[in-house]
C-alpha positions as CSV (number, residue, x, y, z in Angstrom):
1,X,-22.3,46.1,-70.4
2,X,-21.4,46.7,-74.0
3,X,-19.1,44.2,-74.0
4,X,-21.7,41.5,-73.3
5,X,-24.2,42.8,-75.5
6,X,-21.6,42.4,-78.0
7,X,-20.9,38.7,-77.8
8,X,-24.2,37.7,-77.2
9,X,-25.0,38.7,-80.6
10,X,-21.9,36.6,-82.0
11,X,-23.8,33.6,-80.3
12,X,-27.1,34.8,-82.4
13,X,-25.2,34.3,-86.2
14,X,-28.9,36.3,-87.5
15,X,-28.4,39.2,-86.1
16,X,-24.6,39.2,-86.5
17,X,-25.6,38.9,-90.0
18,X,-28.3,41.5,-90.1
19,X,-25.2,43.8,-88.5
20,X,-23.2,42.9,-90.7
21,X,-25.5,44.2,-94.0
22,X,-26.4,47.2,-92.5
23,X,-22.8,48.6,-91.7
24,X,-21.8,46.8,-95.3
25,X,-18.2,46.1,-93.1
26,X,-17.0,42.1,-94.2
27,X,-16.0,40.7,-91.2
28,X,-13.7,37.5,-90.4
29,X,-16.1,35.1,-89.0
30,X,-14.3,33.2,-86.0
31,X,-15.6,29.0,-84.4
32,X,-14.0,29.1,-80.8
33,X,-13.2,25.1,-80.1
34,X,-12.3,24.7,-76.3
35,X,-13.6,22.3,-74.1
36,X,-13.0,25.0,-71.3
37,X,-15.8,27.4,-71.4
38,X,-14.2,30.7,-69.6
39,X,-11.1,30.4,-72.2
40,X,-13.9,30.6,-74.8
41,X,-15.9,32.9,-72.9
42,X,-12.4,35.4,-73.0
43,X,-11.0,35.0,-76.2
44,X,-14.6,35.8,-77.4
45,X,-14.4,39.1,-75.5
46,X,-11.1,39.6,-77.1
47,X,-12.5,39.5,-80.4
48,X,-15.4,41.1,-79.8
49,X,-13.6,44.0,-79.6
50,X,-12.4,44.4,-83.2
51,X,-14.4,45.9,-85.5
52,X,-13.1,43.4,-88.1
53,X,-14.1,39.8,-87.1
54,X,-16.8,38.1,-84.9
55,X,-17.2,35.1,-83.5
56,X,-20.3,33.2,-84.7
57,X,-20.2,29.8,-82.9
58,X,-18.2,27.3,-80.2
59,X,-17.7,24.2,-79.5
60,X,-16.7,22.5,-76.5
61,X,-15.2,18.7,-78.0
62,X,-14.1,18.1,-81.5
63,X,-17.3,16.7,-83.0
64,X,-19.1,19.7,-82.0
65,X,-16.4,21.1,-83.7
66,X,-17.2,19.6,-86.8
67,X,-20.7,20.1,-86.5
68,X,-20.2,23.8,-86.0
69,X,-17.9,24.2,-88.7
70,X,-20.3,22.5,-91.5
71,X,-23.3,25.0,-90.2
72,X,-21.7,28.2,-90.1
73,X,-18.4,28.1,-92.5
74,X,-16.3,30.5,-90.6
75,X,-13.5,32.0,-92.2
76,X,-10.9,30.7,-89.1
77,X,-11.6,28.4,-86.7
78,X,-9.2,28.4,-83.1
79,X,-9.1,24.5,-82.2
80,X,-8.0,23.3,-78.7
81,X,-5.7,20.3,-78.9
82,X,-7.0,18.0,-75.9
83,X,-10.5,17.4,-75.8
84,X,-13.0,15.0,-74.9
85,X,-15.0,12.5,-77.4
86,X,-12.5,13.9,-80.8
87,X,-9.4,15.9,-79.9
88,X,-8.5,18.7,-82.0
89,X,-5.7,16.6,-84.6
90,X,-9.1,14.1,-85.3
91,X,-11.2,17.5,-85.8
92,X,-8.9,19.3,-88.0
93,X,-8.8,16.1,-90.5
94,X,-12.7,15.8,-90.4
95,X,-12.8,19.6,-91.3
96,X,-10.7,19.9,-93.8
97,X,-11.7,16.4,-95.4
98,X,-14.6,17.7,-96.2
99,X,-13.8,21.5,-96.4
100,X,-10.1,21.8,-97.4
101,X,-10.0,25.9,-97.9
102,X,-10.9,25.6,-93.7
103,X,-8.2,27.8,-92.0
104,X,-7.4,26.9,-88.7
105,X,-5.1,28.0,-85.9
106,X,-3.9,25.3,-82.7
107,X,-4.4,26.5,-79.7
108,X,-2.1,24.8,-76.9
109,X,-0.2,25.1,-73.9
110,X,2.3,22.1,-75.4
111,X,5.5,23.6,-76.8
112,X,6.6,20.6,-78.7
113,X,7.4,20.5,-82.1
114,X,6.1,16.8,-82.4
115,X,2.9,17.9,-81.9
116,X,3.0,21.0,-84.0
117,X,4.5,19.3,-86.8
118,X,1.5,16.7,-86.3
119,X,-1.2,19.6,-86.2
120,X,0.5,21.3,-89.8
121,X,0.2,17.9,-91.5
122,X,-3.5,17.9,-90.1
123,X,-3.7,21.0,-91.9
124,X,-3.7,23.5,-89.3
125,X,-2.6,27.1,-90.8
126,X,-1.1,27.9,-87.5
127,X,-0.5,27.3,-84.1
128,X,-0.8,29.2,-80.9
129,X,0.5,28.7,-77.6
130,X,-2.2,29.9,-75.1
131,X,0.4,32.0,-73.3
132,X,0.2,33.9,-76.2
133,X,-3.6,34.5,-76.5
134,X,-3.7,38.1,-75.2
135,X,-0.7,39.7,-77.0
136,X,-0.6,37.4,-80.3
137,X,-4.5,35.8,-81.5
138,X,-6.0,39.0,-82.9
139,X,-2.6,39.5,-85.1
140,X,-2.8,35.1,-85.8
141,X,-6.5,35.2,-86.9
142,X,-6.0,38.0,-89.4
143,X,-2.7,36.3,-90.4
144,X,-4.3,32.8,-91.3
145,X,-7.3,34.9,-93.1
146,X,-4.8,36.4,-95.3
147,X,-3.6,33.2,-96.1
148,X,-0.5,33.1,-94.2
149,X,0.8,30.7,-92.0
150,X,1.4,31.3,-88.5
151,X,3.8,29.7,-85.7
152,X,5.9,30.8,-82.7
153,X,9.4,31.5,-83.7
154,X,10.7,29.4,-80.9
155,X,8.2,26.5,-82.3
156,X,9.4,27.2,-86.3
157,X,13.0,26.8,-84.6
158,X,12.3,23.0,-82.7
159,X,10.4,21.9,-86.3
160,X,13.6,23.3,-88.4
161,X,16.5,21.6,-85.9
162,X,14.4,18.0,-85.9
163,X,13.3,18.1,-89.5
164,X,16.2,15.5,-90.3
165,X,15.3,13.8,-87.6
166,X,13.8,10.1,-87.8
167,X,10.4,9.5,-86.6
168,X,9.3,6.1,-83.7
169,X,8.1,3.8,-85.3
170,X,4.1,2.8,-84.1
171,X,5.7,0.1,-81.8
172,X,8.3,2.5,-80.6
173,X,5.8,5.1,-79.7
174,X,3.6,1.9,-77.8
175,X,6.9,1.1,-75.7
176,X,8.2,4.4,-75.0
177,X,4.6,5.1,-74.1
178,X,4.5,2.5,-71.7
179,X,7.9,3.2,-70.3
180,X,7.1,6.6,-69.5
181,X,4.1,5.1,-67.2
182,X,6.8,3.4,-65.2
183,X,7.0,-0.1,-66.9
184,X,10.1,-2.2,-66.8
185,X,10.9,-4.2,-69.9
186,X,9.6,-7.0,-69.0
187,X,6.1,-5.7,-67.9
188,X,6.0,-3.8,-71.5
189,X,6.5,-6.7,-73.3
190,X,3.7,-8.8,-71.2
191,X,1.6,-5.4,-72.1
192,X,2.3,-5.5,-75.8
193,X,2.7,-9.4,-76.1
194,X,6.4,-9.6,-77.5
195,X,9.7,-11.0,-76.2
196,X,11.6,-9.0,-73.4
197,X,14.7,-8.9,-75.8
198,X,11.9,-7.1,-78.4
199,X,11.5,-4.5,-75.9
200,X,15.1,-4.3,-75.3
201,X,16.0,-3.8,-78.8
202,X,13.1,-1.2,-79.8
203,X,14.8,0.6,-76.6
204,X,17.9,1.1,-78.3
205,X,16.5,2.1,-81.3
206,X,14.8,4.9,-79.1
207,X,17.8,5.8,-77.3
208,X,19.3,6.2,-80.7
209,X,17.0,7.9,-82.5
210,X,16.2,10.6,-79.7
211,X,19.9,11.0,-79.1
212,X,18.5,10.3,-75.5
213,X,21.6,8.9,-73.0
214,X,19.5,6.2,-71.4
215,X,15.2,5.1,-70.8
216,X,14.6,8.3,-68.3
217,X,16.0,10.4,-71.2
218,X,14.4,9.4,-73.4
219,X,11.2,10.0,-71.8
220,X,12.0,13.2,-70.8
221,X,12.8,14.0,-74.7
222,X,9.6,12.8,-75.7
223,X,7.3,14.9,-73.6
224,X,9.1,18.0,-74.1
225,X,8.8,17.6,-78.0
226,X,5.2,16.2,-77.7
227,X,6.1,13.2,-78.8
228,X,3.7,11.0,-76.4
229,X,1.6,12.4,-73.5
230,X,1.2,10.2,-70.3
């Protein structure tokens, strides 16, 4: 019963506050961002538990996100990745364009260092795999507070052994997209409106640039990094 006492008054940011003045304790102030409510609902309880930090709003889509953010400044902000109406890469731009000191930590269940390396240019502070919720978010939130950046050794690892690597092209990404829905060459140039020998040739430079042996490859490659989603 304590328990949900406790995060019902992280929902009410007055009385958090009033709480907060009487026991004269700074706390970290936490926005959840998660378009699935009982992942909120627990990492809430998670927090709620520390005498440190509270959470003092959520969001279920990126906008509300954004909202969220510009009413109650938290210190960090835990951001899903997919969500409806703006994901979380839009909603960490929109943040930090207007408030660039905003700390904020991914939350995914997408290994890929594509899509990390996407989320740090964003300006995400770190990123956490949701597998890792229950043993690392408490240690993440007070990490990225502190001004520290925070990301999965095995993730740090993927972004170190690609960071030579050369990036697809916007035309590359379109085909290889489309290839990984099951399109033959010629259907993804009818798709994109080029010449079948385009197609062919922006294949090879996929092959190439992936290291990938042939189309199947290469698609495989690309999901496991994060490089497209299907």
């Amino acid at each position: 019963m304590d328990r949900l006492v406790d995060i019902s008054f992280a929902r009410t940011p007055g009385v958090w506050m009033k709480d907060k003045e009487s026991s004269g304790a700074e706390r970290i102030t936490v926005l959840i961002a998660d378009d699935h409510m009982l992942l909120r609902e627990g990492i809430a309880a998670v927090i709620q538990c520390e005498n440190d930090m509270a959470v003092v709003a959520e969001a279920s889509n990126g906008r509300e996100a954004l909202e969220r953010y510009r009413e109650y400044r938290p210190d960090v902000t835990l951001m899903d990745l997919l969500m409806p109406q703006m994901d979380g890469l839009a909603a960490i731009e929109a943040i930090r364009g207007e408030f660039p000191e905003a700390r904020i930590v991914i939350l995914t269940t997408y290994r890929g260092d594509a899509q990390a390396l996407r989320a740090l240019k964003a300006g995400a502070a770190g990123y956490l795999l949701k597998s890792l919720i229950r043993t690392e978010l408490l240690e993440s939130i007070r990490a990225v507070h502190a001004g520290r950046r925070r990301i999965p050794p095995e993730i740090a690892a993927e972004l170190a052994e690609h960071a030579a690597d050369e990036a697809l092209s916007d035309r590359e990404l379109r085909v290889l997209t489309c290839v990984a829905a099951g399109n033959s060459n010629r259907e993804v140039a009818e798709q994109l409106s080029v010449g079948e020998e385009t197609v062919k040739a922006h294949m090879k430079n996929i092959l190439s640039k992936l290291r990938a042996k042939d189309r199947t490859h290469a698609v495989t490659i690309a999901l496991k990094r994060g490089i497209i989603r299907v």
